[in-house]
C-alpha positions in Angstrom: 0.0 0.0 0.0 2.3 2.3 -1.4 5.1 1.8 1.4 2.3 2.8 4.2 1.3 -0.7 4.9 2.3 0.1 8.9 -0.3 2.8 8.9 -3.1 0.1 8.1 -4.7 -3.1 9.5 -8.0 -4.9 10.0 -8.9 -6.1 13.2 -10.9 -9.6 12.2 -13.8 -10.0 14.2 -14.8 -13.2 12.5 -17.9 -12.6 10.5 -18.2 -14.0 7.3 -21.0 -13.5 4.9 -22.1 -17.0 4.3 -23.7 -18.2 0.8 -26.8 -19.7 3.4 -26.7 -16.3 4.8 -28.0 -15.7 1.3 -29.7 -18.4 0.6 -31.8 -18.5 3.5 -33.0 -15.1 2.6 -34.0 -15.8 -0.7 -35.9 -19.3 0.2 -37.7 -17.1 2.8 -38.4 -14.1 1.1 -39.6 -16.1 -2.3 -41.8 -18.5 -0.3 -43.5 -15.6 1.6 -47.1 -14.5 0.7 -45.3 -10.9 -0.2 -42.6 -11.8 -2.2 -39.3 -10.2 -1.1 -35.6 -10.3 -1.3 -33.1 -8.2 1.2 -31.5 -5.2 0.2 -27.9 -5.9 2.2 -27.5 -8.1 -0.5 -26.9 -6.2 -3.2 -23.2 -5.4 -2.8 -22.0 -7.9 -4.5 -18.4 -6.7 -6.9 -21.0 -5.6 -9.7 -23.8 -4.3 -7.4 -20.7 -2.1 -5.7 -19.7 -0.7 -8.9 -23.6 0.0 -10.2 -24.1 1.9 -7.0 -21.0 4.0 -7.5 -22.3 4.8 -10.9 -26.0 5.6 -9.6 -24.1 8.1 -6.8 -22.7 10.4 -9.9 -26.5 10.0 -12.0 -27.9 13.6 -12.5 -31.1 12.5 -11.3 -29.5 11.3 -8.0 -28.8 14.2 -6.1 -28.2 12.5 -2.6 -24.3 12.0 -2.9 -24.1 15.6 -4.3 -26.1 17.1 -2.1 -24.0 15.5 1.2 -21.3 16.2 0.1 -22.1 19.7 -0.6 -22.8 20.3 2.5 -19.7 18.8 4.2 -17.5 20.9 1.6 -19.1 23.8 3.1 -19.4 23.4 6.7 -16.5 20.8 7.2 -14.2 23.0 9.2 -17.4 24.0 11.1 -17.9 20.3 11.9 -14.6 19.7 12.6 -14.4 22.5 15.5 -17.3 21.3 17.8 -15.5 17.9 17.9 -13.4 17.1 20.7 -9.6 17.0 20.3 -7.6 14.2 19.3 -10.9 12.5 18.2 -11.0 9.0 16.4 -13.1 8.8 13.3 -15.6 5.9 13.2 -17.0 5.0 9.8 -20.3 2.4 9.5 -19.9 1.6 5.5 -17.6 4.1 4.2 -17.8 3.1 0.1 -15.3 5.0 -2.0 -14.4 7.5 1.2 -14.4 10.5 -1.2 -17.0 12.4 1.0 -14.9 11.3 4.3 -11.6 12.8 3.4 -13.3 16.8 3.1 -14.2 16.0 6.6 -11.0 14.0 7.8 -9.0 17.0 5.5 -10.9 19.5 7.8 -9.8 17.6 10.5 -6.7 17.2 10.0 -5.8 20.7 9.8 -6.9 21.4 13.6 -4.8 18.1 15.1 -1.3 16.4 14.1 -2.6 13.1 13.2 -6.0 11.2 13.1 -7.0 7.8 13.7 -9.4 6.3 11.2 -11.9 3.4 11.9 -13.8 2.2 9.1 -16.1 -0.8 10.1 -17.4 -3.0 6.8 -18.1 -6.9 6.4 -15.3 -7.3 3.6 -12.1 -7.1 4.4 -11.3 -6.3 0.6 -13.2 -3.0 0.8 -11.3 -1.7 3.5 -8.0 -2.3 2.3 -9.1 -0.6 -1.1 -10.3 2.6 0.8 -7.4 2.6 3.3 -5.1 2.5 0.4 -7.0 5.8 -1.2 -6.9 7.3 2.5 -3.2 6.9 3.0 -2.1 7.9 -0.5 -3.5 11.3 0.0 -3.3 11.7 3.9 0.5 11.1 5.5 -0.5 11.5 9.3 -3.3 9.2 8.9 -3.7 5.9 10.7 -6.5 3.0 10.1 -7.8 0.2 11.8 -9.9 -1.2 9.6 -13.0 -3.4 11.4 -14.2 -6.4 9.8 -17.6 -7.0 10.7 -21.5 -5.9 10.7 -22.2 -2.9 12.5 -23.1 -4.1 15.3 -20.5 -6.3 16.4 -18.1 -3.6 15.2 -19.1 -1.1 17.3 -19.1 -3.6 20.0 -15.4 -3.9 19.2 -14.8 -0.1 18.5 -15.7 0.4 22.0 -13.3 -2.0 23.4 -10.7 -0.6 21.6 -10.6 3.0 21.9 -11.1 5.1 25.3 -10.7 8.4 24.0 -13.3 10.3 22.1 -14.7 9.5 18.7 -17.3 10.7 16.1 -19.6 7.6 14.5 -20.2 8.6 10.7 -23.2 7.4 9.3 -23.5 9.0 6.1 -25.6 8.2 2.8 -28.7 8.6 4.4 -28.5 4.7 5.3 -30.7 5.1 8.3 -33.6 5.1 5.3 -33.1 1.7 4.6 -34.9 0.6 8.1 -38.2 1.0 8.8 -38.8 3.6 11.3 -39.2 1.4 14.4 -35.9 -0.5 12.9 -33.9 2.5 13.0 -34.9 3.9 16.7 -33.3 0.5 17.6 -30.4 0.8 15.4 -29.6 4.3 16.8 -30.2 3.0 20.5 -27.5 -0.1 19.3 -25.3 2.6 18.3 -25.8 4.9 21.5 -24.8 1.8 23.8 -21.7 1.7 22.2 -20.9 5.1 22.8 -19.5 7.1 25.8 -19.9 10.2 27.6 -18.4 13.2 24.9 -18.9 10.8 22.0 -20.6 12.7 19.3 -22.6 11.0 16.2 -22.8 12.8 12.6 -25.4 11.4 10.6 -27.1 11.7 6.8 -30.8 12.2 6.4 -32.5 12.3 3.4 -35.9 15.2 3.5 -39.4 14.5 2.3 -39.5 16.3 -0.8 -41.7 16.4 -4.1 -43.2 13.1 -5.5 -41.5 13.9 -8.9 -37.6 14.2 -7.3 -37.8 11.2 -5.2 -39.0 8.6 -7.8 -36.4 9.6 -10.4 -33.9 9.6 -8.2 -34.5 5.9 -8.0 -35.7 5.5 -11.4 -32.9 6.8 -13.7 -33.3 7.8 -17.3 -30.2 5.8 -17.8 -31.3 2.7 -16.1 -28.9 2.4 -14.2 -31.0 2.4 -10.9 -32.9 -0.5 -12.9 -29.7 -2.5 -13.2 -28.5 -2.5 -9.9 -31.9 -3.6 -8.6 -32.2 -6.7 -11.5 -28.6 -7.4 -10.2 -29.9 -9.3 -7.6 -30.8 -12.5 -9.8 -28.1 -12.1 -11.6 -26.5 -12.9 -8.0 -29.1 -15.5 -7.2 -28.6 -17.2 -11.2 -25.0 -17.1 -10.2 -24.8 -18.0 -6.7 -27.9 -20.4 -6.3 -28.2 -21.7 -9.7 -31.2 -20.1 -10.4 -32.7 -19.3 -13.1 -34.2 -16.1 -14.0 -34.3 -14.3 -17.2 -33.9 -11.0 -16.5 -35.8 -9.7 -19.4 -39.0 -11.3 -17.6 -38.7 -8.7 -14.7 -38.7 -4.9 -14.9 -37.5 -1.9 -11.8 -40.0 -0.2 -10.1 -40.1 2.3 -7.4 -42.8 4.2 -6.4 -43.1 6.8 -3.6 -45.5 6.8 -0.6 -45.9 9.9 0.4 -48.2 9.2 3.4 -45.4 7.2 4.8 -42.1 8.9 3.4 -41.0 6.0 1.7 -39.8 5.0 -1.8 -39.9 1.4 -2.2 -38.7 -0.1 -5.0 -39.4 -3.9 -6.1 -38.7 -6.2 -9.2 -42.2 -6.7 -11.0 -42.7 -9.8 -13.1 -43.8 -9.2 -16.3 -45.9 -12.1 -17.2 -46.8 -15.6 -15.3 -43.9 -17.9 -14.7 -42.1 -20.2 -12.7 -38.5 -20.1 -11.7 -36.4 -22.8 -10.8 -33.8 -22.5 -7.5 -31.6 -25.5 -8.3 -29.3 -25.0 -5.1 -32.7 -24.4 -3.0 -34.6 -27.0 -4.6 -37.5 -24.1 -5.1 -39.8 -23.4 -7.9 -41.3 -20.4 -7.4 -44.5 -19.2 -9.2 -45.0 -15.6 -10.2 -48.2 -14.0 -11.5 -48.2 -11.5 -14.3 -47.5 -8.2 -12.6 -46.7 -9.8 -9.3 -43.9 -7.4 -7.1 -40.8 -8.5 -5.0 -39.9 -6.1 -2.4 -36.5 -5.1 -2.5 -35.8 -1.7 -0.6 -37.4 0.9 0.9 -35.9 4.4 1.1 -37.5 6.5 4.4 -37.5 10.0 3.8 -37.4 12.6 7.0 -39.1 15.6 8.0 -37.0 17.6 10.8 -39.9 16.5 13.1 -39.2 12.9 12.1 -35.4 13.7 12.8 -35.8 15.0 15.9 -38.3 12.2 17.3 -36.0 9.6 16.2 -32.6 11.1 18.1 -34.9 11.8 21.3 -36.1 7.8 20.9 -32.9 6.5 20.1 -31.3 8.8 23.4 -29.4 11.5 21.4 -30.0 14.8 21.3 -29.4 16.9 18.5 -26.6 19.3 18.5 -26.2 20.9 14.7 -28.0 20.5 11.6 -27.0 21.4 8.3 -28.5 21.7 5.0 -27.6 21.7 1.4 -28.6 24.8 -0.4 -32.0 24.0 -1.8 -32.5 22.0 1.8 -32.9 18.7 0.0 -30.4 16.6 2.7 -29.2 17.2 6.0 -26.0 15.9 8.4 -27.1 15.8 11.5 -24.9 15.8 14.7 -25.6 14.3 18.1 -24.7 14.2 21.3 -25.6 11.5 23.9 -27.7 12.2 26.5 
C-alpha cells in the first residue's frame, strides 16, 4: 500500500458473509405471501460498482447534495468535535465524501485515527489505500464485521473520544421502528463526549424522489435486476432478467420510496441450489428496498427515541439533505 502498509490493519472479528446467509434469505423471502428479497445483498463486486455509478447520475442528487454540504461546513464540523478525536465509519464506500471531513480535520490536530467498520475485508484495504495515498498523518484500523459487532469492538478498543459517521442517508433503509433501535445499538456503544454525525435524506416532491430511483439511464434499474443475476450465479437459479422490470414508487403518506422487481408475465423459476420453484403471477412485485424519507420532526423524534439529542444541523442549499450531529444524553 504504497510503502504505508504500517499505517493500516483490520482487526478480524470473525464474521463472514455466508452463501446460506444468502440463501436462507431468498428461500424465505420467495416463499413468503409478499414476495421479497433483502436489500444488504446487493453489494456484491458488480452491485458495488452500479451503485458507485448511480451516486454520480444527475437525477440522483443525494451523494451531491451531502457532500455539498460537508464541503461547506467541514471545518465548522470539525471545530465542535473534541480534540484528538478518532473517526468511526459504519460503510464508508469510496471514502471521497470522508476525506473533506478528515481533511478538515486534520488541519486542527497532528494526526487522526481512522476506523472504518465494513463486512469485507477487501473493501477496506481498497479505501485505506486511497486514504493513506492522500493523507500522510493518517492511521487506520480497519474493522471487519457488521455494524453491530463492530461497534461492540470499536468500544473495546478505543477510550478516548470518537465521532460515528453514518452517512448516505442509510438510516432510510430501516423501517422507522428498525432505525430507533439501530440508533439506540449505536448509542450503547458510545461514551460520555462521543458525538454522532449522521445523513438524512428530507421528504420532498413526489416527482424528485421517484427519479432519483428511477434513472433515465437505467442504471438504478440494473443494480436492482442485479440481484438475480446474483441469485442465477450463486444459487443456480434461473431467472431471465428480461422477464422482470425496476419499479419504485413513492408513498408519500409514509415517506418512503420502495422499490421492487415486477414480473412481467406468469412464470415459474427454478432454485436449483434451493430445490425451489417459485410461481410468479403477471404483474406480481418483489420487495427489494425501501428508502425513508425525513421531515426535521421525524429527525428529531427519532434522536430523542434512540437517546441522542441533537446538536447541529446542516442543510444543502436547496435543503434537500441534512447531516445531523448528536450528542448522547
Amino acid at each position: 500500500m504504497s510503502g504505508k502498509i504500517e499505517a493500516f490493519k483490520v482487526i478480524e472479528t470473525g464474521y463472514k458473509e455466508r452463501e446460506e446467509d444468502f440463501g436462507t434469505d431468498v428461500r424465505e423471502g420467495l416463499t413468503a405471501v409478499s414476495k421479497r428479497l433483502s436489500c444488504r445483498f446487493f453489494y456484491d463486486e458488480k452491485g458495488s460498482k452500479l451503485f458507485e455509478a448511480i451516486c454520480d447520475l444527475p437525477e440522483y442528487y443525494l451523494t451531491r447534495a451531502e457532500r455539498e454540504i460537508l464541503v461547506d461546513h467541514a471545518e465548522a464540523i470539525a471545530a465542535l468535535l473534541p480534540k484528538n478525536v478518532t473517526v468511526v465509519e459504519l460503510g464508508s464506500g469510496s471514502g471521497i465524501k470522508t476525506q473533506v471531513l478528515i481533511e478538515a480535520l486534520l488541519s486542527q490536530q497532528m494526526s487522526l485515527l481512522y476506523m472504518p467498520v465494513d463486512i469485507s475485508s477487501s473493501a477496506l484495504e481498497d479505501s485505506a489505500k486511497v486514504f493513506l495515498d492522500r493523507f500522510s498523518n493518517l492511521d487506520i484500523v480497519g474493522v471487519s464485521a457488521e455494524y453491530q459487532r463492530g461497534l461492540m469492538e470499536v468500544r473495546k478498543t478505543i477510550k478516548g473520544p470518537k465521532l460515528i459517521l453514518w452517512l448516505g442517508s442509510s438510516v432510510g433503509n430501516f423501517t422507522r421502528l428498525d432505525a430507533t433501535q439501530f440508533l439506540r445499538d449505536v448509542r450503547a456503544s458510545m461514551r460520555s463526549g462521543d458525538q454522532l454525525l449522521m445523513g438524512v435524506d428530507l421528504r420532498k416532491d413526489r416527482a424528485i424522489l421517484e427519479a432519483a430511483y428511477n434513472d433515465a439511464q437505467g442504471v438504478s434499474a440494473q443494480f436492482n435486476l442485479n440481484l438475480l443475476t446474483r441469485i442465477n450465479r450463486e444459487l443456480g437459479g434461473h431467472f431471465n432478467l428480461d422477464a422482470f422490470q425496476h419499479k419504485a414508487v413513492y408513498d408519500t403518506d409514509r415517506g418512503c420510496v420502495e422499490i421492487y422487481l415486477v414480473s412481467r408475465c406468469k412464470q415459474v423459476v427454478k432454485i436449483d441450489d434451493l430445490g425451489l420453484d417459485v410461481s410468479f403471477e403477471d404483474g406480481e412485485m418483489v420487495f427489494t428496498e425501501p428508502a425513508y424519507k425525513y421531515s426535521l420532526a421525524e429527525i428529531d423524534h427519532l434522536a430523542e427515541d434512540s437517546g441522542f439529542k441533537i446538536l447541529h444541523q446542516w442543510f444543502d442549499g436547496k435543503k434537500q439533505f441534512s447531516l445531523n450531529l448528536m450528542g448522547v444524553k
